[in-house]
DSSP file (Angstrom, degrees, kcal/mol; ACC not computed):
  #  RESIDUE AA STRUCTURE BP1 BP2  ACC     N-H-->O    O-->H-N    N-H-->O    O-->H-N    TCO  KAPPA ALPHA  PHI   PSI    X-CA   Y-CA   Z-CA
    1    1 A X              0   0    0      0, 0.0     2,-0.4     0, 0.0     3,-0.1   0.000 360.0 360.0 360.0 123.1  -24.9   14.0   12.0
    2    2 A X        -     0   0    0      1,-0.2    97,-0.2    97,-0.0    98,-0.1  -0.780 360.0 -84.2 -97.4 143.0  -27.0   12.5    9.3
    3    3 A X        -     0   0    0     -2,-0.4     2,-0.2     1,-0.1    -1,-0.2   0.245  36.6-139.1 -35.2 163.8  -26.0    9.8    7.0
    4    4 A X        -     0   0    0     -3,-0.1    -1,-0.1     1,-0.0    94,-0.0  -0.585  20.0-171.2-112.1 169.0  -24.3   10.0    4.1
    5    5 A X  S    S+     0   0    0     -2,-0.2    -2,-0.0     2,-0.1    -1,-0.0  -0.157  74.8  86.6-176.5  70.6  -24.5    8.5    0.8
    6    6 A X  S    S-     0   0    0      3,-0.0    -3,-0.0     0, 0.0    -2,-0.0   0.287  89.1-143.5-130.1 -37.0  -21.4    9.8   -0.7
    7    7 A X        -     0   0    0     52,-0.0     2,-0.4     2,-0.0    -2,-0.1   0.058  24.2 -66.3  64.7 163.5  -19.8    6.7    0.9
    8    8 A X        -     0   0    0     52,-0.2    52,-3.3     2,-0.0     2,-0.4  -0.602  50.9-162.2-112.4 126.6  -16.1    6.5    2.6
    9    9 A X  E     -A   59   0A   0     -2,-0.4     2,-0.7    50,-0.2    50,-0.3  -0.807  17.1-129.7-107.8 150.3  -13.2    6.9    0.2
   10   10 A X  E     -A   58   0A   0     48,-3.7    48,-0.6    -2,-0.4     2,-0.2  -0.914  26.3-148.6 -88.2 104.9   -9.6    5.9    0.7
   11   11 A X        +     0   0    0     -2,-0.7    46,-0.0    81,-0.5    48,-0.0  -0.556  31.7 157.3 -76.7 146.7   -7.3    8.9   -0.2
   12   12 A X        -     0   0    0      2,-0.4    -1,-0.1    -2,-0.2     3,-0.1   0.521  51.2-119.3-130.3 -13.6   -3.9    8.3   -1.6
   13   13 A X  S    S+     0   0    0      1,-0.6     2,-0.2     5,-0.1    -2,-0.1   0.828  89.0 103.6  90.3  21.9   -2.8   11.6   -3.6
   14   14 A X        -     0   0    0     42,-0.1    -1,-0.6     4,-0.0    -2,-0.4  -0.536  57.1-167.6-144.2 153.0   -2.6    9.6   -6.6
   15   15 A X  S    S+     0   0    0     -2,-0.2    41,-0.3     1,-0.1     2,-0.3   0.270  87.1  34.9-104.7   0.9   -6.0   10.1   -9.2
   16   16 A X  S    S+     0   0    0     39,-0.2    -1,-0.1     1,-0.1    40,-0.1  -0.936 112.8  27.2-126.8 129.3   -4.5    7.0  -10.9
   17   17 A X        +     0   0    0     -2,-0.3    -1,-0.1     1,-0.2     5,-0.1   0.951  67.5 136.2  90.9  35.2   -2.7    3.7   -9.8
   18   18 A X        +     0   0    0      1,-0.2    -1,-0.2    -3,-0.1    -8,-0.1   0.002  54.5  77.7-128.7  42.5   -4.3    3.8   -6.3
   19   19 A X  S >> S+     0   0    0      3,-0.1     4,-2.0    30,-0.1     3,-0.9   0.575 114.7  24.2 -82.2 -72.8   -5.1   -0.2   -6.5
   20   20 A X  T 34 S+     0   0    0      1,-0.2    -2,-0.1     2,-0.2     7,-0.0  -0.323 113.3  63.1-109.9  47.5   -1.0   -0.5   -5.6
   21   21 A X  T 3> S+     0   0    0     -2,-0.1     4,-0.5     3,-0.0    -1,-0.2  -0.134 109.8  46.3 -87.4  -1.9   -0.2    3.0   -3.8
   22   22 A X  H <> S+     0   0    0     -3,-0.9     4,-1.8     3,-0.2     6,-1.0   0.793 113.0  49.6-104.8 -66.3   -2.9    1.4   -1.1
   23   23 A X  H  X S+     0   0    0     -4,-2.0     4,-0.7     4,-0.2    -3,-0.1   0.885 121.7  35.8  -9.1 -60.0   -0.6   -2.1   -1.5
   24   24 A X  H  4 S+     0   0    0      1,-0.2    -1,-0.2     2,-0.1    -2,-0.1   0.926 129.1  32.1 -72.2 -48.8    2.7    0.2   -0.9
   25   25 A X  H  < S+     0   0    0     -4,-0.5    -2,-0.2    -3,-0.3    -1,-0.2   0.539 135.5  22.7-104.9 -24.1    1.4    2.6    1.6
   26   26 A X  H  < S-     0   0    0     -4,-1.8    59,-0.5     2,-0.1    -3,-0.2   0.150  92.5-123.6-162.1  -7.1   -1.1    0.7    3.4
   27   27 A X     <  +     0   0    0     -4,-0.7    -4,-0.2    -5,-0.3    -3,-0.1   0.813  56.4 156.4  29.5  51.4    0.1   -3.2    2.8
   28   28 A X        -     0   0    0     -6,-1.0    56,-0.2    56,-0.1     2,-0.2  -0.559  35.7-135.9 -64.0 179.6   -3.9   -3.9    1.2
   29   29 A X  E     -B   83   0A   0     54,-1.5    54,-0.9    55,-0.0    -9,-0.1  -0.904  10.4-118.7-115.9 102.2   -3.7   -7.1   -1.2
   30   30 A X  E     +B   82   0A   0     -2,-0.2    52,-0.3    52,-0.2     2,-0.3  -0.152  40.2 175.7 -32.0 114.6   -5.3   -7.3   -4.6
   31   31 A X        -     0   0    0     50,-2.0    50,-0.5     1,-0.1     3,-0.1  -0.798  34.9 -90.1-107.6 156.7   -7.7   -9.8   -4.7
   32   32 A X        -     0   0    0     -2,-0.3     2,-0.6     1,-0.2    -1,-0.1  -0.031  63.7 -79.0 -53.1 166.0  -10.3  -11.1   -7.2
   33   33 A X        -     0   0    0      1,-0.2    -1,-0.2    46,-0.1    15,-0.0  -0.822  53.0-126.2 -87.8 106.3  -13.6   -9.6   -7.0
   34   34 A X        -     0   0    0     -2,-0.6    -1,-0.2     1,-0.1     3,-0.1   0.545  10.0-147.1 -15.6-174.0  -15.3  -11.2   -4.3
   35   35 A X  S    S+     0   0    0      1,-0.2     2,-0.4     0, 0.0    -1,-0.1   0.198  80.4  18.7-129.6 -28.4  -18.9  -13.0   -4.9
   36   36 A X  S >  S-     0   0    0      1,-0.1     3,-2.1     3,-0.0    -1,-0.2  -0.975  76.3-120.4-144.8 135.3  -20.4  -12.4   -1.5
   37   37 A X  G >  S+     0   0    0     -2,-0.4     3,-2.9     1,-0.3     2,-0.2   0.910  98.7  68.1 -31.7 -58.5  -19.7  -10.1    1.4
   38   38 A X  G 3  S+     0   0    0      1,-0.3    -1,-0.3    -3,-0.1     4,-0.1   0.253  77.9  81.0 -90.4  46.4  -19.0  -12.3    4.0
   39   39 A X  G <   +     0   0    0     -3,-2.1     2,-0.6    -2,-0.2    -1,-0.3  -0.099  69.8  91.9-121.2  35.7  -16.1  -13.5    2.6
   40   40 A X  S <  S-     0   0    0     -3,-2.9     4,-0.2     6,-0.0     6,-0.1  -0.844  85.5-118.9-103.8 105.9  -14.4  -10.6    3.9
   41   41 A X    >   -     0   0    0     -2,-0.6     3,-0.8     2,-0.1    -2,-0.1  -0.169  22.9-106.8 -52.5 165.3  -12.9  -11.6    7.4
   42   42 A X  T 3  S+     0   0    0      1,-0.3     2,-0.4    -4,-0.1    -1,-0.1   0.823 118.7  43.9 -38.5 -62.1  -13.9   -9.9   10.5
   43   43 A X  T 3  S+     0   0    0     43,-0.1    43,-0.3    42,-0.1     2,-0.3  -0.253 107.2  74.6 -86.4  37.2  -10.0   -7.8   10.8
   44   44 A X    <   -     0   0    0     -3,-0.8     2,-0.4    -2,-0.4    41,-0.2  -0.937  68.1-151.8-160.1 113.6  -10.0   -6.9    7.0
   45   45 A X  E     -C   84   0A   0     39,-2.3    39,-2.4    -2,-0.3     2,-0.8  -0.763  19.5-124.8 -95.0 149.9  -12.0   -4.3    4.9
   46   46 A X  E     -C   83   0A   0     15,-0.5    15,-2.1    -2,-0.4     2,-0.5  -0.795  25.9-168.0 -92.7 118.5  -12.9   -4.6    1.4
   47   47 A X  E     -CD  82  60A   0     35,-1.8    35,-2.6    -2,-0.8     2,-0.6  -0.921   5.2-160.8-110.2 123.4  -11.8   -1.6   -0.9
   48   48 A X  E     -CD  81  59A   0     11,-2.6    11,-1.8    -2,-0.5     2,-0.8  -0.921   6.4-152.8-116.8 133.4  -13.1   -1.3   -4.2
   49   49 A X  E     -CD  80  58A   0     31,-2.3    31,-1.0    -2,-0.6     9,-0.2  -0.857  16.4-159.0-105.8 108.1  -11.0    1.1   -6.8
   50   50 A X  E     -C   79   0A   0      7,-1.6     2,-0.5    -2,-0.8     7,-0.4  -0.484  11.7-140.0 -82.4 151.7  -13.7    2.4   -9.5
   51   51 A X        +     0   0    0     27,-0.8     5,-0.2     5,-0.2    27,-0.2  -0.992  28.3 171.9 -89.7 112.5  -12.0    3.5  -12.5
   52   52 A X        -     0   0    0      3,-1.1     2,-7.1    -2,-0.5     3,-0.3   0.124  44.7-128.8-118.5  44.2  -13.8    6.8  -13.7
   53   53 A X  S    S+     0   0    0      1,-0.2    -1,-0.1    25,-0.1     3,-0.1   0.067 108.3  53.8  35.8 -32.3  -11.2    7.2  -16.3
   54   54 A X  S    S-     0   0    0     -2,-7.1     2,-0.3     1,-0.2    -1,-0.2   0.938 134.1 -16.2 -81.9 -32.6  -10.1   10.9  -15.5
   55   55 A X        -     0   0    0     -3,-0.3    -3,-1.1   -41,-0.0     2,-0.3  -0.613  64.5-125.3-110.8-172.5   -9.7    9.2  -11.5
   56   56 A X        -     0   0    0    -41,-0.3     2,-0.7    -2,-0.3    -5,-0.2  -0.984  10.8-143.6-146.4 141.9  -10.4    6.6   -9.6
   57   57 A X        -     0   0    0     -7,-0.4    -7,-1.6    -2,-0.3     2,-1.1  -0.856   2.3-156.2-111.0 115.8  -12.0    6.3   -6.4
   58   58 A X  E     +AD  10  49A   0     -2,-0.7   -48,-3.7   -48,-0.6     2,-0.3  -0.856  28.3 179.4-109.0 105.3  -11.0    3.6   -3.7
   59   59 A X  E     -AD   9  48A   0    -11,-1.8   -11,-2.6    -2,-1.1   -50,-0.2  -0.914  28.6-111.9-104.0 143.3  -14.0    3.3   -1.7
   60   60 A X  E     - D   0  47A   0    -52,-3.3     2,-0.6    -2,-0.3   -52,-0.2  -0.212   7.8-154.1 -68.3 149.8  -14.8    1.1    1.5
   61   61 A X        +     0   0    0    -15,-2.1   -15,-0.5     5,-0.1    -1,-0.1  -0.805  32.8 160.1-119.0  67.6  -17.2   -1.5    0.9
   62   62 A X        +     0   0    0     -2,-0.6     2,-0.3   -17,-0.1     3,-0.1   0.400  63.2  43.3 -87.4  21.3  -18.4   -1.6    5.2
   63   63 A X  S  > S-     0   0    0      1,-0.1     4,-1.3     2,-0.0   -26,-0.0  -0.997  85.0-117.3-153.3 154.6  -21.7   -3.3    4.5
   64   64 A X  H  > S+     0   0    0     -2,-0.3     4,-7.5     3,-0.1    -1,-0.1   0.898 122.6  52.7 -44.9 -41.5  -23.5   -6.3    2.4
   65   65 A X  H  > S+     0   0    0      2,-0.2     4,-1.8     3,-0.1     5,-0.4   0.996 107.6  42.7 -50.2 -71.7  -25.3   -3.0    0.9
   66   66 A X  H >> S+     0   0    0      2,-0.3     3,-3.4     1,-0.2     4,-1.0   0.719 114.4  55.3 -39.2-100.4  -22.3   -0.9   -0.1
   67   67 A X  H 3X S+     0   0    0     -4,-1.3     4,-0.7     1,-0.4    -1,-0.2   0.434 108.9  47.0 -10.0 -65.3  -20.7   -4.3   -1.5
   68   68 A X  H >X S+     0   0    0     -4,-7.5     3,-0.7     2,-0.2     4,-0.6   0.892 113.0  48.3 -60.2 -25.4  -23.8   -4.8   -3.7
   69   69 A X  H X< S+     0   0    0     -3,-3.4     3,-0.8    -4,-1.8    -2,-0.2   0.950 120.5  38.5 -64.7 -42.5  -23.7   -0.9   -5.0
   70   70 A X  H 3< S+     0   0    0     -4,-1.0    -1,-0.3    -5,-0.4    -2,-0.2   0.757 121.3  44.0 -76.8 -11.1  -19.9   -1.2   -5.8
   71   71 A X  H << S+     0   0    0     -4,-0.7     2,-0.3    -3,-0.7    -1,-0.2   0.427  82.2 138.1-116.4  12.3  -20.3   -5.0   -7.2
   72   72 A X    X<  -     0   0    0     -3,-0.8     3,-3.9    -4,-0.6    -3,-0.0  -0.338  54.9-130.9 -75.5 127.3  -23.7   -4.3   -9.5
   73   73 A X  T 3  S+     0   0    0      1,-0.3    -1,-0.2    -2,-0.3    -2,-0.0   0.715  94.0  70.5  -1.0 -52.5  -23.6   -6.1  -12.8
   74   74 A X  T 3  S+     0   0    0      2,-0.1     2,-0.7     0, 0.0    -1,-0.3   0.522  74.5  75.0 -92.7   9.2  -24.4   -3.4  -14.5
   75   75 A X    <   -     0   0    0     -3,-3.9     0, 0.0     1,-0.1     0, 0.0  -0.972  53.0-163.3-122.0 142.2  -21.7   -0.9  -14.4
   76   76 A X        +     0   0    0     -2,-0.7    -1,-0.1     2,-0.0     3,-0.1   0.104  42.5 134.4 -96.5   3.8  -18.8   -1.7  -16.6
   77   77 A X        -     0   0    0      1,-0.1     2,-0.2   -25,-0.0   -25,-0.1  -0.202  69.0-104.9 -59.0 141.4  -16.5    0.7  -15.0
   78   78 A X        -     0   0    0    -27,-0.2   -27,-0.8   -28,-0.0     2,-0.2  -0.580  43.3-155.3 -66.7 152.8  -13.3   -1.2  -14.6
   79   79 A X  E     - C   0  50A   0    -29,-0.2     2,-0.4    -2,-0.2   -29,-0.2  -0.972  21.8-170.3-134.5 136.0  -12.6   -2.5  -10.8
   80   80 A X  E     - C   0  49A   0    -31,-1.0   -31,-2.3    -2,-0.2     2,-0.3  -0.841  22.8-151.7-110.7 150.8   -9.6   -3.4   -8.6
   81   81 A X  E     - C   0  48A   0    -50,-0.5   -50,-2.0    -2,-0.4     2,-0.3  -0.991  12.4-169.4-116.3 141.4  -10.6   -5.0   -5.2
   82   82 A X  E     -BC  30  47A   0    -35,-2.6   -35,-1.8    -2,-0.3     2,-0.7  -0.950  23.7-157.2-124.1 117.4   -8.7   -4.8   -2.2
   83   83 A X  E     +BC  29  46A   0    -54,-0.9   -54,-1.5    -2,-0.3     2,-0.2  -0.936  32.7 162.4-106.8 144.0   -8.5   -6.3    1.4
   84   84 A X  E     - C   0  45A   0    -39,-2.4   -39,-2.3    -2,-0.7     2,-0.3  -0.890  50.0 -61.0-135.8 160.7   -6.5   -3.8    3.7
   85   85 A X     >  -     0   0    0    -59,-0.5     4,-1.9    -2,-0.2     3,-0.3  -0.370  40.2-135.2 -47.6 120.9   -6.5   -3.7    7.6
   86   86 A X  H >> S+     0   0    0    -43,-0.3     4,-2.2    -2,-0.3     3,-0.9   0.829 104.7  44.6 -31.8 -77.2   -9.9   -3.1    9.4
   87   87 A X  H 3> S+     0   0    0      1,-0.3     4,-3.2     2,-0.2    -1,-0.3   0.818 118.6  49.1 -60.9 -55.4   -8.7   -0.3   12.1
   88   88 A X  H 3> S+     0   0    0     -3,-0.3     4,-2.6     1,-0.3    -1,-0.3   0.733 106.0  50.7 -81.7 -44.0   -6.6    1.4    9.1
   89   89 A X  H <X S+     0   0    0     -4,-1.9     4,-1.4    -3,-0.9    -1,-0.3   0.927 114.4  46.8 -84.0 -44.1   -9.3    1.6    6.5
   90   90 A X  H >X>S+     0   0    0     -4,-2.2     3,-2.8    -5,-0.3     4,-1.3   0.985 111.5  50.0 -45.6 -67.6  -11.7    3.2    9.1
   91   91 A X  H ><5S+     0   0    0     -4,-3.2     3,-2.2     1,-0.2    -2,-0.2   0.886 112.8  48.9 -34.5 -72.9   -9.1    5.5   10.2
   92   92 A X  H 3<5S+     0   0    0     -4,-2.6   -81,-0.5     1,-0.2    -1,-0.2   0.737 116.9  35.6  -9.6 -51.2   -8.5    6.4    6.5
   93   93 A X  H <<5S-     0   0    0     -3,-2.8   -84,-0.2    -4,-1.4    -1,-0.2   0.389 110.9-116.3-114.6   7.6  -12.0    7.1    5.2
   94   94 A X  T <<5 +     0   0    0     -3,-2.2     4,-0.4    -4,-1.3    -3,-0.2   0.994  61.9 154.8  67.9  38.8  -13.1    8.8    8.9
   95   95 A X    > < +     0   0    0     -5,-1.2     3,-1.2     2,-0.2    -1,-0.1   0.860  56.4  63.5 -86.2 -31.4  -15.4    6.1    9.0
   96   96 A X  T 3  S+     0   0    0      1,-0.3    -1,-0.2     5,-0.1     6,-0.1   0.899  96.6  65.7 -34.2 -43.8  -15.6    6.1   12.9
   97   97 A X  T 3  S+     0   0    0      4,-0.1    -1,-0.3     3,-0.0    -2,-0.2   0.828  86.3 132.7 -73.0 -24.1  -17.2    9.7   12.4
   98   98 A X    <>  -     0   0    0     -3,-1.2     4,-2.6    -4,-0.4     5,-0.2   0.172  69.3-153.8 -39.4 138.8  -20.2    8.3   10.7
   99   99 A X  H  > S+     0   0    0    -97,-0.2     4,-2.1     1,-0.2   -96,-0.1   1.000 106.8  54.2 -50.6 -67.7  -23.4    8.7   10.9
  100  100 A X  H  4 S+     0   0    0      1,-0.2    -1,-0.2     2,-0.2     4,-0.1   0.433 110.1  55.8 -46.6  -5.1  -23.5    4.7    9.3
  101  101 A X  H  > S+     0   0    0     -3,-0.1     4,-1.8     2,-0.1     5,-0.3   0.573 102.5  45.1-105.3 -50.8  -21.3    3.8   12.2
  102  102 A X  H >X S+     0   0    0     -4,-2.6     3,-2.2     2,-0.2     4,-1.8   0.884 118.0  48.9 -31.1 -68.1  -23.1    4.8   15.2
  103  103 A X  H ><>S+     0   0    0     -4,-2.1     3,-2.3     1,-0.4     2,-1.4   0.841 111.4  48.9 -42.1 -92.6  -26.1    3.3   13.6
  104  104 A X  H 345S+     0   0    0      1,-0.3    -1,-0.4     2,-0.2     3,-0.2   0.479 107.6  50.8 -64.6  13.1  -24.3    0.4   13.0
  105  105 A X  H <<5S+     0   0    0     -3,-2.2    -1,-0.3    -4,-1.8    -2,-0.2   0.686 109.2  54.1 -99.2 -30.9  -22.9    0.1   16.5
  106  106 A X  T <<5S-     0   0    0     -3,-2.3    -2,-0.2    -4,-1.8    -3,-0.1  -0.063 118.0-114.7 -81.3  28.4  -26.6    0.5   17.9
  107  107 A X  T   5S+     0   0    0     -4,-0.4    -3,-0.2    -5,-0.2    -4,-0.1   0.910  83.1 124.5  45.9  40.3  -27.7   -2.5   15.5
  108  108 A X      <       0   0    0     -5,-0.6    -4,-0.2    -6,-0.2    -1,-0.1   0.130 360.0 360.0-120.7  30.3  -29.9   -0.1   13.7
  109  109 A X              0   0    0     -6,-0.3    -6,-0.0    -5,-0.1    -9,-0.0  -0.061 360.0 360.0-150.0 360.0  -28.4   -0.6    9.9
């Protein structure tokens, strides 16, 4: 399996409003937009909800990297941020199947 770099999305069945159908469905909590990655505890993933005005995309933030791509300065897209259960988020976005987990489970990313 080779990496990806599409990154791991949270579906909800919603193209809209999927900041609080992940809240309802999923018990995340909106939170402010972090400043640094490791202030996401250990049993909690960080979900960030892109606005791309026709959708929205709630994608996992599993790395410092990912964090900066989703957290750069420079794109004005509006953003909700989310912490949700660890085990749950995986499950969700199939992150378990990843290339970018193996690897990161043999300490090679």
């Amino acid at each position: 399996m080779e990496r990806t770099l599409m990154g791991y999305y949270v579906q909800t069945g919603t193209t809209h409003n999927k900041a609080n159908e992940i809240a309802l469905q999923y018990g995340g909590v909106i939170i402010p937009e972090p400043t640094d990655f490791s202030q996401v505890p250990k049993d909690k993933a960080l979900i960030c909800v892109v606005d791309n005005n026709i959708f929205e995309a709630a994608g996992y933030c599993y790395s410092p990297e990912e964090f900066e791509v989703f957290s750069d300065p420079e794109d004005f897209r509006p953003k909700q941020w989310l912490l949700m259960d660890l085990d749950k988020a995986q499950e969700l976005t199939k992150f378990k199947e990843s290339w970018d987990y193996k690897h990161m489970m043999k300490g090679e990313l």
